[in-house]
C-alpha distance (Angstrom), angle and dihedral (degrees) to the residues before:
residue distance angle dihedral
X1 . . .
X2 4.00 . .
X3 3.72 116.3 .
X4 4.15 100.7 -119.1
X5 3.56 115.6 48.3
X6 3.45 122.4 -152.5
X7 3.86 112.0 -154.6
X8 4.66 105.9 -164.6
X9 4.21 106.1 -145.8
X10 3.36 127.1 177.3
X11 4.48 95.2 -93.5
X12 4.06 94.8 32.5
X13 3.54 145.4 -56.2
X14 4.01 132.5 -53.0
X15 3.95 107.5 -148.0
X16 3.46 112.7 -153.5
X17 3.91 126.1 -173.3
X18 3.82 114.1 -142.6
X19 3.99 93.1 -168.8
X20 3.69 97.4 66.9
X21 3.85 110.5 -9.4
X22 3.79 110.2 -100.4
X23 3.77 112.8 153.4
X24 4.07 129.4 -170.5
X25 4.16 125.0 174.0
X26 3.73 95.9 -165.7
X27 3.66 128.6 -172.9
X28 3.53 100.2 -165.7
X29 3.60 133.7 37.4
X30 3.91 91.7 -109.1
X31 4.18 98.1 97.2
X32 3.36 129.4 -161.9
X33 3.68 108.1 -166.6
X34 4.32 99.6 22.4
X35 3.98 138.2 49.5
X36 3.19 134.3 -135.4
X37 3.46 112.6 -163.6
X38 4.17 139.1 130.1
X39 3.81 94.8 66.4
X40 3.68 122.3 -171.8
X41 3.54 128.0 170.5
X42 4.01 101.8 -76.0
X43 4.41 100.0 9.5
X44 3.37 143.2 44.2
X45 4.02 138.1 178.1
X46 3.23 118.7 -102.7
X47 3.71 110.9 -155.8
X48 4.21 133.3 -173.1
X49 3.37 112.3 -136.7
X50 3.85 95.8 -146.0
X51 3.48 95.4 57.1
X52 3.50 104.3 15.4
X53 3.82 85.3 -132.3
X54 3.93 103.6 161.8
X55 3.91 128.3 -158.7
X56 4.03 129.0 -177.9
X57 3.41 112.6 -122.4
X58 4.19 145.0 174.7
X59 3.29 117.9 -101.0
X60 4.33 88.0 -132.2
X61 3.43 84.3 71.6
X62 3.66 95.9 71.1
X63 3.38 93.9 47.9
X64 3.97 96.5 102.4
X65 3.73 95.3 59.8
X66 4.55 83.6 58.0
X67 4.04 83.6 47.1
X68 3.45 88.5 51.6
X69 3.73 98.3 47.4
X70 3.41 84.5 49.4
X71 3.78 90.3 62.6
């Protein structure tokens, strides 16, 4: 089970870290409570910056908060 979850509805993401409990639904890619940083071509790390709990990621899966900016 990884660490952050990342939960895809219909106007963005909610980001939810399982280590201590930090949550964030953002609508743009500027984040409060996460990181996103090491990119590479397809993944990043996502990392909570309560914690500093980190998980690897795809970058598709950030795609909703871009749709939603979109919007």
């Amino acid at each position: 089970m990884d660490t952050i979850t990342l939960t895809h509805k219909v106007r963005g993401l909610t980001l939810i870290c399982r280590q201590c409990g930090n949550t964030e639904e953002p609508v743009t890619l500027d984040l409060g409570r996460f990181r996103v940083e090491g990119l590479t071509r397809d993944t990043a790390t996502l990392r909570c910056l309560n914690c500093h709990a980190a998980v690897t990621i795809q970058l598709h899966e950030l795609d909703p908060i871009a749709f939603a900016r979109a919007g």
